[in-house]
N, C-alpha and C positions, 0 to 999 in steps of 0.2 A: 504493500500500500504506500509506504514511506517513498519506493521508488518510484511508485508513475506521479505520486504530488511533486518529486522532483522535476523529472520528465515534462510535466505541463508546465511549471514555474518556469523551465527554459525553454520549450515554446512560445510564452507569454513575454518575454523577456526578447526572446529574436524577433518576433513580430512589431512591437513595441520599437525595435530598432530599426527597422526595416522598414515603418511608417515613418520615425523622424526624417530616415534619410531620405527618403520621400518628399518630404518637408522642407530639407533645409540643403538638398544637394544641389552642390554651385549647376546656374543653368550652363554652363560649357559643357559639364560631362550628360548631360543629357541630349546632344544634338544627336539627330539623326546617323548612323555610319553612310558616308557617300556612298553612291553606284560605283564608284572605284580604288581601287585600296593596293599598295604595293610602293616600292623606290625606283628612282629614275637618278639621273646622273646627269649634274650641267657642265660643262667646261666652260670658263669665264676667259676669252681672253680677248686684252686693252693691243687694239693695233694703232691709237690714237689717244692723246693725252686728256685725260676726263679733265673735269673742273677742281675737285676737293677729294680726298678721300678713296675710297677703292670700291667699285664696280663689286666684283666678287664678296666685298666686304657688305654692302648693301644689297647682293643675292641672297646671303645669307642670312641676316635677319627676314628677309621677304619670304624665304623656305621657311623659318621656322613661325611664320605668323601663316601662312599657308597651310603648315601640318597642326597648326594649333584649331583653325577652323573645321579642315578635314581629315577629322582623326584617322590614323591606318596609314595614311599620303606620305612619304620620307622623300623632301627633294636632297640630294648631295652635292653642295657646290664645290668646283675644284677650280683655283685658278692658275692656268697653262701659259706658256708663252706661244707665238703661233709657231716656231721652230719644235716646241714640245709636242703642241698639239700636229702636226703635222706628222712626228716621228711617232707619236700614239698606234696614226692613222695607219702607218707604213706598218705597223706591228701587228697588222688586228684588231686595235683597241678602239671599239669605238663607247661616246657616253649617248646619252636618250638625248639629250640638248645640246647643241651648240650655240653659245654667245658671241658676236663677233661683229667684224664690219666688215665691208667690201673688200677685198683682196684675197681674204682667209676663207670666207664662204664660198668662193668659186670653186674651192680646193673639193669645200664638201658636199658641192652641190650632188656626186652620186647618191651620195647616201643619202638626202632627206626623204620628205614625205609632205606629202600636200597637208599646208595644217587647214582645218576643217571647223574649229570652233567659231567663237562670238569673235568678231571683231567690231572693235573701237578707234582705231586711230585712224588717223587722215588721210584722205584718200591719196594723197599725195606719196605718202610711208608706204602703205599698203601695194600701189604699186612698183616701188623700188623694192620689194621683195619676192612679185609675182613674175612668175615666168611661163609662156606660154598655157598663161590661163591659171597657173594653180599658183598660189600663193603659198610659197618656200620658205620664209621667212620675215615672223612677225615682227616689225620695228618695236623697242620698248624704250629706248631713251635717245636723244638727239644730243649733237649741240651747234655754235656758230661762230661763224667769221663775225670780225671787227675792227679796226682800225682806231691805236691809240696814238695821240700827240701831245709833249708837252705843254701847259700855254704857256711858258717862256720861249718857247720856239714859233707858237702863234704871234708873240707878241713883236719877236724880232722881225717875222717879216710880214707884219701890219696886219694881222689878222685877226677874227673876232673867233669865238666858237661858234657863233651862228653861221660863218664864213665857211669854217670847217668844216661844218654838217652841209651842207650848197658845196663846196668844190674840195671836197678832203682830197684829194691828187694835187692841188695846186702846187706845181717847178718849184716856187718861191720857199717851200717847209725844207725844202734840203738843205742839210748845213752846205757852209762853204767848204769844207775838205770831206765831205761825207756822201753819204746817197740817200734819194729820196724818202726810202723803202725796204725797211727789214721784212722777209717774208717767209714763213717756217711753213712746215708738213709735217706731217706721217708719211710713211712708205707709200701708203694708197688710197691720199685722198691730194684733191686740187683746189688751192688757196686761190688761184689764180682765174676758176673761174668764178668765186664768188667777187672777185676784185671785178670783173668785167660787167657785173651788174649796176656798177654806176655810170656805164657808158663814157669813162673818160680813159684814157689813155697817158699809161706812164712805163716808166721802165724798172719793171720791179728787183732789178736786181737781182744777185744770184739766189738761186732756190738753197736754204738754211732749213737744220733741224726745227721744231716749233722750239726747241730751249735754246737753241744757237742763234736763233732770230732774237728771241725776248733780251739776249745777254749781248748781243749787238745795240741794241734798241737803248739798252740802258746803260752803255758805254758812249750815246751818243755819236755811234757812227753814223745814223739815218736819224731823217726827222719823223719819220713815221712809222710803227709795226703793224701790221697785219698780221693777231692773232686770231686767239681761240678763248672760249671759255676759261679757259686755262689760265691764260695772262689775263683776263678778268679778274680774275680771284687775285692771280699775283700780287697785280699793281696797285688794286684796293687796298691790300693788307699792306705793301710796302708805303702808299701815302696814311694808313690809318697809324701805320707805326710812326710814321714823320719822318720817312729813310726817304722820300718821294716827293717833291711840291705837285701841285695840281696836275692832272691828266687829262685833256678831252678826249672822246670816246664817242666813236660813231658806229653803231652793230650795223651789218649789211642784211639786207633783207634781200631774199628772193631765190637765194641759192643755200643748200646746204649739201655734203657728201660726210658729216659728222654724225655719223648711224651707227647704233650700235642694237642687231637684230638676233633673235632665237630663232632659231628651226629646230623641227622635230628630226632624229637621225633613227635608225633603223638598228636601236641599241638594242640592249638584253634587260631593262628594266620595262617599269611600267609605262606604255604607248600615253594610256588613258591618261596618268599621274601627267606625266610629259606635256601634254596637249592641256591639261586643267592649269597647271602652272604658267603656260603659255599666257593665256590667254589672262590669270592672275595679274603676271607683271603689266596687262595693259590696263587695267583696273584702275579706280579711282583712286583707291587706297596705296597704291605703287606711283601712280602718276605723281599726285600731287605732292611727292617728296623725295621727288628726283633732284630736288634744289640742295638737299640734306650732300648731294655727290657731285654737285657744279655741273646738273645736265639739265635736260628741258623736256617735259611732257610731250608726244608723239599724239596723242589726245584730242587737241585742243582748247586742254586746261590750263590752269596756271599752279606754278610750282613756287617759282618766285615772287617775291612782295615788293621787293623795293631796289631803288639804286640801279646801278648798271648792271645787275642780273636780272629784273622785272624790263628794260632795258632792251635786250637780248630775247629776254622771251616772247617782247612785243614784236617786234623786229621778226622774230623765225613763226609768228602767229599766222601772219602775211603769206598770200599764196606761196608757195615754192617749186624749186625744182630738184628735185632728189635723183641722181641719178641712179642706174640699176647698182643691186647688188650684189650682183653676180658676175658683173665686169671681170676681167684675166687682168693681170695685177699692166702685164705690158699694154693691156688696150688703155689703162688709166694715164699711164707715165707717157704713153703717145697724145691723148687728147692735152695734158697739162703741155705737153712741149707746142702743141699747134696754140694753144689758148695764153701761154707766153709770148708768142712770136704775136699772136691780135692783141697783145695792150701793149708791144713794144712798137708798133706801125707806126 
C-alpha cells in the first residue's frame, strides 16, 4: 500500500512539472522544427577590401542567429583565400556555399545550382548573378566607388566643395610635382569604369593596389583618390582622430563591380539548409547591418545613418550597372585596359 501512495505522489509531482513547464517554457524552444534540418558548409572569401571588420566574421554570427530561429539548421562558416579555395577545388573539396565576387565564381561556376528560393534584392544584383536564365548567385552585400580631396588642395586651386561635386576631375586639383589621380583595385574589379560615369575625362594614372592608392593619396603624391568603402572608413577615422584636416568626398553613383554573392554548390551537406540561409542573408534582419562591416544592403534598404557612409548608400540606391559575375578574370582586366585608354582620350 505504502508503495503505490508513493508511486502516485511521483506521478502527481511529474505532472505538476510538466504543467509548469508548460507554463513558463521560454517561447524559442517551442517553435515549430522546420521542413529542413541538417549542416551545410560556406567558404567566405574577400577578393576585394570590405569596409570595417570581417565578412566571414559577420557570417558567422548570421549562422548562429539563423540556427537559433531554425532549430536542427548548423551553417559552418570557413574563411579561405581564393588560392585556398581554389586548391580545395583541385582536391575534391567542395562546401554547400560559396561566398565570393566576380573572378573566383567563374572558377565555380560548374559546380553550382540554380538557386530557387525568395528573392529580394534589386533587380539590378539579381541579374549580375543570373546566367542564361537561372540565377547562380544571390548578391548579399555590395559596396562603392568614391572620390576623396583634400580642401586645402581645393582651396589652392580656387575651389569650393560645391565645385568638386560639378567637376571632381578638374586639371587644376593636381599638385604641381604630382598627379591628378591615385586609383586602386582588386585583382577583378574596374575602378575605372565607375570613374567614367561622370563623363569627364582624365588620366588616371597608373593602376595601384586599393592600399597603394590610399598611401599615395596621403603622401600627397595626387590631389585626388579614387577609393572604396574602405578608405571611407579610413579617412573618417584618420580626421576623427585629428591625424587628417578636412576631406571632400564625392560617392559615384551608377556603377558598381563591389559584389560580394552566395551560390549554392553541389556539396555533401544540406541542399535545403544551403538555399534557407541563402536566401537569410538577403533578409531584412542581415540587410540592415551590413553597415556593422563597411558594406551596403543589395535590398534596397538602408544600412547606414549618417555621414559619408549614408552618403555612399545614397549614391549606390541610384539605378546601377552591375556587371556579370561570372566574367573570366582576363575578360575583366581587358574591359578595364579598353575603359583606361576612354578617360585617357
Amino acid at each position: 500500500m505504502l508503495r503505490k501512495m508513493l508511486a502516485l505522489g511521483l506521478i502527481l509531482i511529474c505532472l505538476s512539472a510538466l504543467c509548469a513547464g508548460a507554463l513558463f517554457r521560454p517561447r524559442s524552444s517551442v517553435l515549430p522544427a522546420p521542413a529542413y534540418q541538417g549542416i551545410c558548409e560556406l567558404w567566405q572569401v574577400d577578393l576585394f577590401e570590405g569596409g570595417k571588420g570581417s565578412r566571414a566574421s559577420f557570417l558567422k554570427s548570421a549562422a548562429a542567429d539563423f540556427g537559433a530561429q531554425n532549430p536542427g539548421c548548423l551553417v559552418l562558416v570557413r574563411s579561405l583565400t581564393g588560392e585556398e579555395a581554389v586548391q580545395n577545388l583541385a582536391q575534391g573539396h567542395l562546401p554547400d556555399l560559396i561566398s565570393a565576387s566576380a573572378g573566383l565564381l567563374s572558377v565555380f561556376l560548374p559546380y553550382l545550382t540554380p538557386y530557387a528560393g525568395g528573392v529580394s534584392v534589386r533587380d539590378e544584383f539579381a541579374a549580375a548573378g543570373t546566367l542564361n536564365g537561372d540565377l547562380l548567385a544571390l548578391p548579399w552585400a555590395a559596396g562603392g566607388y568614391a572620390l576623396f580631396c583634400r580642401e586645402e588642395t581645393l582651396t589652392a586651386a580656387g575651389l569650393s566643395a560645391a565645385d568638386f561635386a560639378e567637376r571632381p576631375l578638374d586639371p587644376a586639383l593636381a599638385p604641381a610635382d604630382g598627379r591628378l589621380l591615385s586609383a586602386g583595385a582588386a585583382a577583378c574589379t574596374d575602378p575605372y569604369a565607375a570613374l567614367l560615369t561622370l563623363g569627364q575625362r582624365a588620366d588616371p594614372g597608373p593602376l595601384l593596389t586599393q592600399y597603394e592608392a590610399y598611401e599615395a593619396f596621403l603622401r600627397g603624391e595626387s590631389g585626388l583618390l579614387l577609393g572604396t568603402q574602405r578608405d571611407l572608413v579610413r579617412l573618417e577615422a584618420r580626421m576623427e582622430a585629428g591625424r587628417e584636416g578636412n576631406i571632400a568626398f564625392v560617392p559615384l553613383s551608377g556603377y558598381t563591380d563591389l559584389v560580394t554573392a552566395v551560390g549554392l554548390v553541389q556539396g555533401e551537406g544540406s541542399a535545403a539548409v544551403a538555399a534557407a540561409f541563402a536566401e537569410y542573408l538577403t533578409g531584412e534582419e542581415v540587410q540592415s547591418a551590413l553597415w556593422k562591416i563597411g558594406l551596403f544592403p543589395v535590398n534596397g534598404g538602408q544600412s547606414a545613418s549618417s555621414g559619408w557612409a549614408a552618403q555612399m548608400e545614397a549614391a549606390l540606391s541610384r539605378p546601377l550597372t552591375v556587371p556579370g559575375l561570372f566574367s573570366d578574370p582576363a575578360v575583366i582586366d581587358q574591359a578595364r585596359r579598353e575603359h583606361l585608354a576612354a578617360l585617357s582620350a
